[in-house]
N, C-alpha and C positions, 0 to 999 in steps of 0.2 A: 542587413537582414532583408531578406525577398517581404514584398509588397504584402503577400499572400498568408502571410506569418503573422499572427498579433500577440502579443503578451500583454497580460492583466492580471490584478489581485482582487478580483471578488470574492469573497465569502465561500467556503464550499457550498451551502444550498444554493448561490446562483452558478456557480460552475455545474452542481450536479443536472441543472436544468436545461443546462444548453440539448442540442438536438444531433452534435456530432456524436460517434461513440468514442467513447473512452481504452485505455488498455482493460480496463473494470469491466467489460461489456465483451471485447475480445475472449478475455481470459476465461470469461463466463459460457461461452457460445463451448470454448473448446471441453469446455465440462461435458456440453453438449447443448442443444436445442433445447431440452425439458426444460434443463436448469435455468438455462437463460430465459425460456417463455415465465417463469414461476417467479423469477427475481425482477426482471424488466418490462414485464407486457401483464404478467396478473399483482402483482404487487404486493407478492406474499410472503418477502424477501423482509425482515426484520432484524434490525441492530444489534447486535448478542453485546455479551458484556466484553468479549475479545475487544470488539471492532471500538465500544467506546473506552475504554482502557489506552487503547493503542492511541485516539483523539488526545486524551491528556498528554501521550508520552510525544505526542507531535508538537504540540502547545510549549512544554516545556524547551522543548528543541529550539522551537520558534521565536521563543519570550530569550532563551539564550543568547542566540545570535544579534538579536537587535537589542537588547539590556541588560546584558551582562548573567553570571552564573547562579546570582541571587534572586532576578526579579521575578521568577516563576514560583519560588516561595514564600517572596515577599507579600504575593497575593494573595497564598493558601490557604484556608481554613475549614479547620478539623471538624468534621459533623458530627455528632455525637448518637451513643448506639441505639436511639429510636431511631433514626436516620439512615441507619446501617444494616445490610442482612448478617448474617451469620461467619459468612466468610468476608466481612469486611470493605464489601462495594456497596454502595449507595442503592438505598432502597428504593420505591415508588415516591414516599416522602423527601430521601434524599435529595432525586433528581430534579422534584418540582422546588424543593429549595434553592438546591444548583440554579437553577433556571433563575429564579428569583435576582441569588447575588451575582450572575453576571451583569445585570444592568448595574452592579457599584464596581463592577469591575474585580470582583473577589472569585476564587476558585475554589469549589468545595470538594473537599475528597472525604473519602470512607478511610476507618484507620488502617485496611488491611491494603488498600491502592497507594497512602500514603507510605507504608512501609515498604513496600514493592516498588515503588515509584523512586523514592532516597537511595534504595540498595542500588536500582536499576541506573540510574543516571548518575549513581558514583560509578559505576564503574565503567559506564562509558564515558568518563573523565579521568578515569586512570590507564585508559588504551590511549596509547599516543596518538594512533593511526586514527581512533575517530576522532580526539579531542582537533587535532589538526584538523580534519575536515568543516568541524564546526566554528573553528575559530579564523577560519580563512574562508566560511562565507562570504560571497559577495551576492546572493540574492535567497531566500527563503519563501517557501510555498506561494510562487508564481502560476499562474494558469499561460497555456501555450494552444492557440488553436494554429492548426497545421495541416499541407498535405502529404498524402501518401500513398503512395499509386496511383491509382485514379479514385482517391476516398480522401476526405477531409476525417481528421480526428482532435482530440484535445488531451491533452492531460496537465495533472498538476504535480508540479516536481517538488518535492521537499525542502533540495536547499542543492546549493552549488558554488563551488568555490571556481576561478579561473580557470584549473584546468580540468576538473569532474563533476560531473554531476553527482548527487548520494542520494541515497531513499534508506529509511530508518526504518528498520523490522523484526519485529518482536517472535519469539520463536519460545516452544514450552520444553525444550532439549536445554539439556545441561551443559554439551559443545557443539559451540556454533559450526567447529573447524571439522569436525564429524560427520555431523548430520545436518548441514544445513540445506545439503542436496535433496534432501527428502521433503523440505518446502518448497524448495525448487521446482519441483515434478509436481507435487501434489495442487501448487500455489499459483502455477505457469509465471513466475518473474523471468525465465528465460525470453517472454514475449514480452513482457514490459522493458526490459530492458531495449530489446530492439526494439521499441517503437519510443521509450525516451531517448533511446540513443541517434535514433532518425532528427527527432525534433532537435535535440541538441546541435547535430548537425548545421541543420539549416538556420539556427541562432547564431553561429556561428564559432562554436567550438571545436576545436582538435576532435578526431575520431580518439575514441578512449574506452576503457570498461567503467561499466557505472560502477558505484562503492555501492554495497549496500552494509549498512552499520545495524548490527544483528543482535540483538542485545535478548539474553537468557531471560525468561521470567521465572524459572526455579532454581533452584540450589543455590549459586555463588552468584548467580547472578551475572554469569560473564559475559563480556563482550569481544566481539570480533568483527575484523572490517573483511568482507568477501567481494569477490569480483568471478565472474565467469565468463567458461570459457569463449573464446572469438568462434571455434567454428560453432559451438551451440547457439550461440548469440546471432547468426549468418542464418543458421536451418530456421530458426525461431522467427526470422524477419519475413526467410523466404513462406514460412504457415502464418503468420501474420495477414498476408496480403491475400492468401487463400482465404482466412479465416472472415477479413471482411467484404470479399467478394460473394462466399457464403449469406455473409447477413444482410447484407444489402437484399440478394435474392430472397432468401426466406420471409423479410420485412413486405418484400413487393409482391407475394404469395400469399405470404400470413401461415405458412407452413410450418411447424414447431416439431416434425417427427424427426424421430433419428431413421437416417437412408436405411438401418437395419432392419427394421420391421416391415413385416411382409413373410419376411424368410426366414426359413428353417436351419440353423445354423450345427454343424458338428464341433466338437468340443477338438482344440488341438493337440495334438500328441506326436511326441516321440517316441523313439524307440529307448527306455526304459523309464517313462513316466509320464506328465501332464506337464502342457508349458505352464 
């Protein structure tokens, strides 16, 4: 492993604190400038219930690989419906509970996260393809600082077996095999991807497509392991290094507009409609 490369498992709030940017920061900027000034520099940017739903279903992952398929329930306990809002995630009472039994080490769900959470992680035990991922771990949610063109970066990878890296992601579509191109676009993982795929790299891993293990939160609940495309993965690396070239500039300006403004723009057209 080059000098310049560190690997560590701190906590996410000390990872979140370092000073390099993240793919979370990339992907953010390519929203645009607004978005990125309003989540990273005004810090108006707030936790929805996705983002911690998605925390437990990592936890689980994580508690899997290093203790087997039981000990992420073994911990569990059910809140009960003062605790609870309406749809079954933990209330303001809930979570200051939560907070409470982690110092015993216990984990408290809502009944409708607990039912969503059982359905959701059987069946990514009845896909071969992620169960295998998970069970030929050989590291879980590791922090990587690294470089990348002429920019330092970090991220934290989920889990990694010998020859692939994986990142586990929760999707509100009924087929992952369908539509999971539509987070794709919407979610920039094609820029995550090359930029864990850089860092992999230089850890020294085989060039590969990362797995991503897609797991449904409605209907059946199904799962599928996806990989994308190499030249997507290629353009994505080559707007990556645009991307932090960008922010670096805009940080040493303090600039947050979009280049748009200013001008007057005409709407596009074709000849028989509107692109």
């Amino acid at each position: 492993m080059e000098k310049d490369i560190s690997v560590s498992y701190e906590p996410n709030h000390i990872y979140h604190g370092w000073p390099e940017p993240s793919a979370s920061h990339v992907k953010k900027l390519a929203d645009g400038p607004i978005a990125y000034k309003q989540q990273y520099i005004d810090s108006t940017f707030k936790e929805t219930e996705a983002m911690r739903y998605g925390t437990l279903l990592h936890t689980w992952g994580e508690m899997y690989v290093a203790h087997g398929k039981d000990s992420f329930w073994d911990l569990h306990e059910c809140a009960d419906k003062k605790q609870c809002t309406a749809a079954g995630s933990l209330n303001t009472h809930g979570k200051t509970k939560a907070e409470e039994l982690l110092d015993e080490t216990k984990i408290l769900l809502g009944w409708g996260d607990y039912e969503k959470l059982k359905k959701q992680t059987e069946q990514i035990l009845c896909n071969s393809a992620s169960k295998e991922l998970l069970d030929e771990s050989v590291d879980v949610e590791f922090n990587v600082r690294f470089p990348i063109g002429d920019h330092r970066m970090r991220c934290r990878c989920d889990g990694a077996t010998n020859e692939f890296w994986y990142d586990i992601k929760t999707t509100r579509e009924r087929n992952p095999i369908t539509h999971f191109h539509y987070a794709v676009r919407d979610f920039h993982y094609d820029i995550q991807e090359a930029i864990y795929g850089h860092a992999s790299q230089l850890m020294g891993w085989e060039p590969h497509s990362m797995r991503f293990i897609v797991t449904s939160t409605t209907g059946q609940h199904r799962c599928e392991v996806m990989t994308l495309p190499k030249q997507m993965v290629q353009i994505a690396y080559d707007r990556t290094l645009e991307l932090l070239d960008e922010l670096q500039a805009r940080r040493e300006a303090d600039y947050w507009l979009p280049e748009t403004y200013g001008y007057t723009h005409e709407i596009k057209y074709y000849e028989g409609g509107l692109f």
